[in-house]
C-alpha positions in Angstrom: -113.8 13.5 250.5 -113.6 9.7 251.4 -115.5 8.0 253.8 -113.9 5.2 255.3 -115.3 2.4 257.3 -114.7 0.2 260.0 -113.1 -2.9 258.2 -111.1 -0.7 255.3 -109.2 1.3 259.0 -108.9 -2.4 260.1 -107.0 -3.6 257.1 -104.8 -0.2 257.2 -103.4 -0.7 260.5 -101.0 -2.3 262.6 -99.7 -1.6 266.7 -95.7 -2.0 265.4 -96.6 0.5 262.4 -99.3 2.2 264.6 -97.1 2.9 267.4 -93.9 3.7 265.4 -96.0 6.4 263.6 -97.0 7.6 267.4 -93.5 7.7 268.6 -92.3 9.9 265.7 -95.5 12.2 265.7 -95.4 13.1 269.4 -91.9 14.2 269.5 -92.3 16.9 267.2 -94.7 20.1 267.4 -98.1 19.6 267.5 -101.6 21.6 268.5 -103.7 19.6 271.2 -106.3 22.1 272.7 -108.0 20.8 275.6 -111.0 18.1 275.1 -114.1 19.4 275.4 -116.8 16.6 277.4 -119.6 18.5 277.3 -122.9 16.8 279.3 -126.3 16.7 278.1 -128.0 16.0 281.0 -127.4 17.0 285.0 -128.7 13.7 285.8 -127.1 11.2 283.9 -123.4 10.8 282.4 -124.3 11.2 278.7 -122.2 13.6 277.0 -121.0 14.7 273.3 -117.0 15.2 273.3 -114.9 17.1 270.9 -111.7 16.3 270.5 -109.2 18.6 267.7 -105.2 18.5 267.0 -103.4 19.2 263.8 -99.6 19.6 263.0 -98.0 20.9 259.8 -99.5 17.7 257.6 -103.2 17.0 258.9 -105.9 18.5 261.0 -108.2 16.1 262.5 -111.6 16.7 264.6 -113.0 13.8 266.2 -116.5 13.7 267.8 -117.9 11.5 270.0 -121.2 10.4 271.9 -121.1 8.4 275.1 -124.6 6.9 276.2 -123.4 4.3 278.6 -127.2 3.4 280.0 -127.3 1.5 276.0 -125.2 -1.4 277.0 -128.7 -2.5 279.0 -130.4 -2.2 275.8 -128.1 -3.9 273.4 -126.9 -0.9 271.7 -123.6 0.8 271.4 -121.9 3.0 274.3 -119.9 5.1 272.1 -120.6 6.5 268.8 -117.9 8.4 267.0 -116.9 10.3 263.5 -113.3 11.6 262.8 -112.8 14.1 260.3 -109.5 14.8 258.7 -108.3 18.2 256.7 -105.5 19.0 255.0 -103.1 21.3 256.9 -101.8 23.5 254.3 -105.4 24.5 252.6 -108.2 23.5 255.3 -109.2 20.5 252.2 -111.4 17.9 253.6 -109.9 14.8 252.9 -111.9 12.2 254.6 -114.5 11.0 257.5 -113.6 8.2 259.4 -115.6 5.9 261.9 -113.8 6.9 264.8 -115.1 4.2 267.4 -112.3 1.5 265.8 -110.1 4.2 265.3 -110.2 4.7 268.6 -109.2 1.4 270.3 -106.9 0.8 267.9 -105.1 4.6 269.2 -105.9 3.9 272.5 -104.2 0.6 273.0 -101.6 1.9 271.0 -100.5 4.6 273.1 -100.6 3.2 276.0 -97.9 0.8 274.7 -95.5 3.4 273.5 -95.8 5.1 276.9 -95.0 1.7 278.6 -92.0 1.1 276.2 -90.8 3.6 278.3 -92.2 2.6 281.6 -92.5 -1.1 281.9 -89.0 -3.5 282.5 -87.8 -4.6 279.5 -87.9 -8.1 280.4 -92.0 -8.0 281.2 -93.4 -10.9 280.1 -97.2 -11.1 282.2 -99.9 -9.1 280.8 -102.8 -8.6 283.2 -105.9 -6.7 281.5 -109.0 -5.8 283.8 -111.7 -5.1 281.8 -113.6 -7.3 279.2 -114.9 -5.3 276.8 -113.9 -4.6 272.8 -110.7 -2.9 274.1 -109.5 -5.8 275.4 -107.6 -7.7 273.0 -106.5 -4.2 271.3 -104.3 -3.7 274.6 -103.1 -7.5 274.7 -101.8 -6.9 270.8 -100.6 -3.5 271.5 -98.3 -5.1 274.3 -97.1 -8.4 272.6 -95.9 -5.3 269.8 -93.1 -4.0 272.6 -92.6 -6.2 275.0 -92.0 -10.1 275.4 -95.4 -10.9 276.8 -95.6 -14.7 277.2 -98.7 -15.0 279.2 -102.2 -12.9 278.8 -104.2 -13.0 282.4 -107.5 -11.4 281.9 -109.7 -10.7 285.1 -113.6 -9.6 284.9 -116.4 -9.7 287.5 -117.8 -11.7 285.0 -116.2 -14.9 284.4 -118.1 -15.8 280.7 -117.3 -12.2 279.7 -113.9 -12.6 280.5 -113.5 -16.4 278.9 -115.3 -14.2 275.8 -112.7 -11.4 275.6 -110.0 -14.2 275.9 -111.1 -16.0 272.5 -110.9 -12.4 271.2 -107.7 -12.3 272.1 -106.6 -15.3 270.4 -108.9 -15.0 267.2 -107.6 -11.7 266.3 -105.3 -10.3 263.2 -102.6 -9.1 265.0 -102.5 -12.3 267.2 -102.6 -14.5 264.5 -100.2 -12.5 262.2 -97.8 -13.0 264.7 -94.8 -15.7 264.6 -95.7 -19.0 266.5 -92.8 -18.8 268.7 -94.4 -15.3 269.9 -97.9 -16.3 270.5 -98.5 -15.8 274.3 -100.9 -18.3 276.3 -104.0 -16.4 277.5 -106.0 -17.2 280.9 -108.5 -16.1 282.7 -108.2 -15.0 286.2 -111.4 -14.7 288.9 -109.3 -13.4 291.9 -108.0 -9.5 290.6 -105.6 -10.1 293.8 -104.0 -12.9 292.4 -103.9 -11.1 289.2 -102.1 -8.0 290.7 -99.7 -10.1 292.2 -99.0 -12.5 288.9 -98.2 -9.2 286.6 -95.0 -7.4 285.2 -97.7 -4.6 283.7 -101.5 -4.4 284.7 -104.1 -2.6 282.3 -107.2 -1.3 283.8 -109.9 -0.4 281.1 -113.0 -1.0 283.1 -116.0 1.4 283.9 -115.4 0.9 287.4 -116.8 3.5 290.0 -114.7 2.4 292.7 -110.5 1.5 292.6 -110.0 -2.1 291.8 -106.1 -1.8 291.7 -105.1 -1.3 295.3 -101.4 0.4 296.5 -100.8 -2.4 298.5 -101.2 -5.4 296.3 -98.8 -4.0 293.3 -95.4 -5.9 293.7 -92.3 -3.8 293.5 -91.3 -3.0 289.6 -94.6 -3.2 288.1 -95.6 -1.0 285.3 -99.7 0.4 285.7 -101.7 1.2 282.8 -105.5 3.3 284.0 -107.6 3.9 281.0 -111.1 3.3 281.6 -112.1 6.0 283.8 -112.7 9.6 282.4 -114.7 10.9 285.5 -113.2 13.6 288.3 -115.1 11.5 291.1 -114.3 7.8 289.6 -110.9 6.0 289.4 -109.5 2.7 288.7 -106.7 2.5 291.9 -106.7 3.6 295.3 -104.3 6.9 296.7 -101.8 4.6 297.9 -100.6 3.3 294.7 -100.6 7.0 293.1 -98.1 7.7 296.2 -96.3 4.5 295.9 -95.5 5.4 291.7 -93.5 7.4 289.8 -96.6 9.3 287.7 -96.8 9.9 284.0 -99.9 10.9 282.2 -101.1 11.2 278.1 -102.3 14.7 278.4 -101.4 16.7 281.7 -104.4 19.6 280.9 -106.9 16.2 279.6 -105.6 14.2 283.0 -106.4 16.8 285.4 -109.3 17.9 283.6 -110.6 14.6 284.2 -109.1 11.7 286.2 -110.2 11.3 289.9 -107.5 8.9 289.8 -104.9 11.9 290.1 -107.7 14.6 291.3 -109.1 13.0 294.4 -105.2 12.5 295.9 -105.0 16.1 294.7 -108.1 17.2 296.8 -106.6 14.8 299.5 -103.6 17.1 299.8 -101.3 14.3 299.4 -100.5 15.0 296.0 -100.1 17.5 293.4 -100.0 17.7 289.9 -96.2 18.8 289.8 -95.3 15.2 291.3 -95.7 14.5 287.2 -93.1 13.2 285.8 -94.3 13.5 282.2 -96.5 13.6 279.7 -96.2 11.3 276.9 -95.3 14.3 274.4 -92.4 14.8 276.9 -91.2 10.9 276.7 -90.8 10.8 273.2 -89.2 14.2 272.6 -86.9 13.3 275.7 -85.7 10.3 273.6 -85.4 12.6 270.6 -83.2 15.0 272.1 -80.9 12.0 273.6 -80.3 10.5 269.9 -79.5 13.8 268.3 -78.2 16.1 271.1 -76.7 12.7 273.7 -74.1 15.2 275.8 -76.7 18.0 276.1 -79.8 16.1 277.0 -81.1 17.0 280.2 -84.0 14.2 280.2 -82.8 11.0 279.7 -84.0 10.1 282.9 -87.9 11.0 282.2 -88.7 7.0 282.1 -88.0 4.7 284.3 -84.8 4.7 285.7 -85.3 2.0 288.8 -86.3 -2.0 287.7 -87.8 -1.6 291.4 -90.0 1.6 291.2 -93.9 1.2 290.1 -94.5 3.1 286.7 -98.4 4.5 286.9 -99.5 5.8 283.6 -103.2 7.5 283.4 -104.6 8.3 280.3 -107.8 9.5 279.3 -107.4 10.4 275.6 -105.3 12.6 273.5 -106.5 14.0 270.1 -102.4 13.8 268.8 -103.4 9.6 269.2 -106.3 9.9 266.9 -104.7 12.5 264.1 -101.7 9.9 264.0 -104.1 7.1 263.6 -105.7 9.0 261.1 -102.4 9.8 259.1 -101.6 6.1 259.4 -104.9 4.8 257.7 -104.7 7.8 255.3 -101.0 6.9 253.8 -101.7 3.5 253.8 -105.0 3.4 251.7 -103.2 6.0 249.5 -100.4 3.3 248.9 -103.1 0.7 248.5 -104.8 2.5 245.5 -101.6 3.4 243.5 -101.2 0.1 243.6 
């Protein structure tokens, strides 16, 4: 069995490969049981999660800690292990540090769902949130849309300049043709943010919504991520109303997200109001290519340049076997050579 690190997942990966492997992977058949965020403690949010899928190639179990009182003592938040198995004899074939994996899948995702979503002429990127997923989302982005301009917004200005250099500094950004290289800014007023951006991601630990209803212009695409608590979100009710809803996992999503489950205990919304899962976006595009006169949903993604797209996501095991499979191929390639 192979162990592979941090830099060797790193050098295997990349979003237009990472998110082309996603789009094929999700439209076919695939076991995602529920997640299972267990706590550890009644009075604090530490918890151990387990998260497993497998299709007819791979089955991959990834586990994760989440300590967030370790950010105040310089240590890591998250600590995370995939494990991958052959599908047709239960072989292990490798353990994985999960933790890149992980924003590499994550960011990844949530681009494929807004390649569905988001206009197709979106060019302003704003990303709330400064930590290491950051610049994962602004590469992730630049892969499927023509993003020109990177706005990131903070409560914490230097942390926000910090994640911008990140940004820059990066692979992917780098890799990319000069004529594609987007500007990056900082932003200190969210509201001016909101109000700059063709698609907004949120991947904050905020307690309490920072994306309001009101400020989101017609035609904007919203990406929540950070929040993974049923009494948290990232946006208020009145945007959930305002948008057509999408989700990464309907039985993760209203397992989890107050962002959907306090409207829901509001009574002003309900969970058949989703549109689709991401699962359902990529098969519905699918079925239009092969079956084009018998499709019935063609219409699953956006289908108004005025409507506001909301996609909430909290994690799907599929994302991390196909990251898996990705990193697993292309090391494999590597070492023949």
């Amino acid at each position: 069995m192979k162990t592979i690190e941090s830099p060797r997942i790193s050098q295997s990966l990349t979003m237009t490969s990472l998110i082309a492997a996603m789009r094929q992977t999700y439209a076919k058949p695939a076991s995602v049981p529920q997640r299972q965020v267990l706590p550890l403690a009644a009075d604090s949010h530490d918890a151990l999660a387990l998260l497993p899928a497998w299709n007819d190639e791979l089955i991959a179990v990834k586990t994760f800690t989440y300590f967030p009182g370790n950010g105040d003592q310089g240590k890591d938040v998250l600590a995370s292990r995939l494990l991958a198995f052959r599908r047709s004899d239960g072989a292990p074939l490798a353990s994985m540090d999960a933790k890149v994996l992980t924003y590499w899948r994550t960011a990844a995702a949530s681009a494929l769902a807004a390649d569905y979503l988001a206009r197709k002429e979106s060019k302003t990127l704003l990303i709330c949130g400064t930590g290491r997923l950051a610049p994962y989302f602004a590469w992730a982005y630049a892969a499927i849309r023509p993003i020109e301009r990177v706005i990131v917004w903070g409560r914490d200005a230097a942390k926000a300049a910090n994640a911008a250099e990140r940004i820059v500094h990066g692979d992917e950004y780098q890799r990319l043709p000069s004529e594609r290289q987007f500007s990056v800014s900082i932003v200190t007023d969210i509201e001016q943010g909101i109000q700059a951006a063709d698609i907004i991601s949120c991947v904050t630990g905020s307690l309490e919504p920072l994306i309001l209803g009101e400020q989101v212009k017609p035609g904007t695409h919203v990406d929540l991520v950070g929040n993974h608590h049923r009494q948290h979100r990232e946006c208020d009710s009145e945007l959930v109303l305002r948008s057509r809803v999408y989700v990464d996992s309907r039985i993760n999503v209203l397992a989890e997200a107050g962002e959907l489950l306090i409207p829901i205990a509001e009574q002003i919304f309900s969970p058949e109001q989703i549109v689709a899962d991401l699962p359902q976006l990529c098969g519905a595009e699918l079925s239009t290519k092969t079956s084009p006169k018998t499709s019935q949903s063609a219409d699953l993604g956006r289908t108004d340049p005025e409507s506001i797209t909301l996609y909430k996501s909290v994690g799907s095991a599929l994302a991390d076997l196909v990251a898996a499979q990705v990193v697993l191929t292309n090391l494999a390639q590597v070492e023949l050579g």
